[in-house]
C-alpha positions, 0 to 999 in steps of 0.5 A, spaced: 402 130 396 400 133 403 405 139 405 409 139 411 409 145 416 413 150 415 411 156 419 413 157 426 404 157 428 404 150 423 411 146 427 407 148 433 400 145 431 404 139 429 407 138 436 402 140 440 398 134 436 404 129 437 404 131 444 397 131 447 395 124 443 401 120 447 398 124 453 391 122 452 393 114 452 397 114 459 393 114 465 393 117 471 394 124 467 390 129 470 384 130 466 385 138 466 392 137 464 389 133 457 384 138 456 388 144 457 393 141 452 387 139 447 385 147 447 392 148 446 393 144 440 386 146 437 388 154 438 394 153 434 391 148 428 385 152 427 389 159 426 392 158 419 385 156 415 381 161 419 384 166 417 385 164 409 377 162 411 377 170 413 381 172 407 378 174 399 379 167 396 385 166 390 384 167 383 382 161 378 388 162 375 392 162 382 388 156 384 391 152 378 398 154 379 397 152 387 394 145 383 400 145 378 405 146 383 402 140 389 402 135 383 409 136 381 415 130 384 420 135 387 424 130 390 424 126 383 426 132 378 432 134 384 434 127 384 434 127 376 438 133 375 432 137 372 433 142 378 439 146 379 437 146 387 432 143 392 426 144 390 420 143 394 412 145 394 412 148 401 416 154 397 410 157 395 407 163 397 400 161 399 393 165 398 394 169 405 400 172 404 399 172 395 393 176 397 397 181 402 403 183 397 396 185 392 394 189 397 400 193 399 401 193 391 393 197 391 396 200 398 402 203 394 400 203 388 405 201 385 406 200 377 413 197 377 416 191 381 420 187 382 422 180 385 427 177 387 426 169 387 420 167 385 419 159 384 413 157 381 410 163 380 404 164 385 406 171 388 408 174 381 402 172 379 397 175 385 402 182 385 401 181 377 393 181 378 392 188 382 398 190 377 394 196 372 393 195 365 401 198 364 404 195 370 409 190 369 412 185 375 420 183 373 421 175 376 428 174 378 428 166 378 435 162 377 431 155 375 429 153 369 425 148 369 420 152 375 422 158 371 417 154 365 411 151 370 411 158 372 411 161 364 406 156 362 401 157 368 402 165 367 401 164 359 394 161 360 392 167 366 389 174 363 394 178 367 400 173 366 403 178 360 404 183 365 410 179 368 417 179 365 421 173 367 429 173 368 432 166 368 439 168 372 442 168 378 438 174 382 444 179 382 446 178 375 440 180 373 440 186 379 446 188 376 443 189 369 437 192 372 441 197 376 446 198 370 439 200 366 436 205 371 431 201 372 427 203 378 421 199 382 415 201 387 415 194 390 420 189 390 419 182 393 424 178 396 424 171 397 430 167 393 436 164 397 437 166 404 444 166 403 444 172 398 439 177 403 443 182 405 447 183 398 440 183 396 438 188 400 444 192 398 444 193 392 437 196 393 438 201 398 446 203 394 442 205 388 436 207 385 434 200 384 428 202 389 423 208 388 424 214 393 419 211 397 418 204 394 417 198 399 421 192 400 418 185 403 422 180 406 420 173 406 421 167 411 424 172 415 422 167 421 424 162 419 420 156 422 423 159 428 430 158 428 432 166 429 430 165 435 429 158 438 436 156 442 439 150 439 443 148 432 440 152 426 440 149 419 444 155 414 438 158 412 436 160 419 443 162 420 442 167 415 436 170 416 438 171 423 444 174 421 439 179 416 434 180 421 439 183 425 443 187 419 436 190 418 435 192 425 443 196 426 441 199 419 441 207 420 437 206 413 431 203 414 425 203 417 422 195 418 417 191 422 418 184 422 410 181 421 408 174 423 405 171 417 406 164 416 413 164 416 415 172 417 414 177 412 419 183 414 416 190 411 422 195 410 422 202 407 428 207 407 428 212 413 
């Protein structure tokens, strides 16, 4: 099943390319017109996999996931019941951005972290492989049945073991974590959109979060949403409303960074 474009730089390919073929069949267009709109579209399309071209390829076992993940009938488990909410492929990490959080974990050198929604594993499993031997990834996931592709594909991943999933909803696990004294190097969030600025919260009010820890945001552009005029989804909505609770936070630091569909770095000032 071919993915669908989900990030601003993807939408605007897929535009560009509807736009420049109706142009290309009508007549009387200058040919300039034609020609800069085909560069246009060229630029947009090419970007995306040259840089995963440029980018230290994934892991056997993250190539196996990413199988594991595109082959599965999302739409078919949903309508069934199986999942307790809408699921899709396109909520996978990816390679460029799995390759990212691996190298803020070497950057950081981090041993403990936590995320907050993790899918069908594909981030926990690129942080767990630049994890050290005595590291350990926390996994929040509220679905059960991704919660077990995920477990499944970590089972047969030589550094699957160092990846602990907690099937709940984030801020009953949050809580049960806070509660413990449990801290963290690095948290990852990428769960409901809703639920951002509670998340973000509960990091920040306690000690869930080491003294210099690092928080990174997921979707924080949200196919464009936070910033296009127009009626947005909910979930554009609410990362518009967390985008700017992070920018009048006294707090934090943050830089909202434009991979794929924008990761939000933030650090306690």
């Amino acid at each position: 099943m071919i993915a669908r474009p989900v990030t601003p730089v993807g939408i605007l390919a897929a535009k560009l390319e509807f736009l420049s073929q109706k142009i290309e069949s009508l007549e009387n267009v200058d040919p300039e017109v034609k020609s800069e709109l085909n560069q246009a579209w060229e630029l947009a399309r090419g970007l995306d996999p040259y840089i995963s071209s440029c980018t230290t390829p994934e892991s056997p076992a993250l190539a196996a996931l990413v199988h594991r993940t595109q082959t599965e009938d999302w739409k078919q488990r949903s309508a069934n019941g199986e999942t307790i909410q809408p699921l899709e492929q396109e909520m996978l990490s990816g390679h460029v951005e799995g390759q990212v959080l691996k190298f803020f974990v070497h950057l950081t050198q981090a041993k403990r972290v936590l995320e907050i929604g993790m899918f069908t594993g594909y981030s926990a499993l690129a942080i767990a492989e630049a994890l050290p031997p005595d590291g350990q990834i926390v996994a929040c996931e509220v679905d059960p049945f991704a919660a077990a592709i995920a477990q499944a594909c970590f089972d047969r991943s030589p550094d699957g073991h160092k990846i602990l999933v907690k099937i709940a909803p984030a801020m009953v696990t949050l809580r049960y974590l806070a509660d413990a004294g449990e801290t963290f190097d690095l948290v990852f969030i990428d769960a409901d959109k809703a639920g951002y600025i509670d998340y973000l919260n509960i990091l920040l009010e306690g000690s869930l979060l080491a003294k210099n820890g690092l928080i990174c945001v997921d979707n924080t552009l949200m196919q464009g949403q936070p910033y296009l005029n127009g009626e947005a989804t909910p979930n554009g909505t609410a990362i518009a409303a967390f985008n700017q609770a992070v920018v009048d936070d006294p707090r934090v630091e943050q830089v909202l960074l434009p991979l794929r569909d924008g990761l939000t770095l933030i650090r306690r000032v």
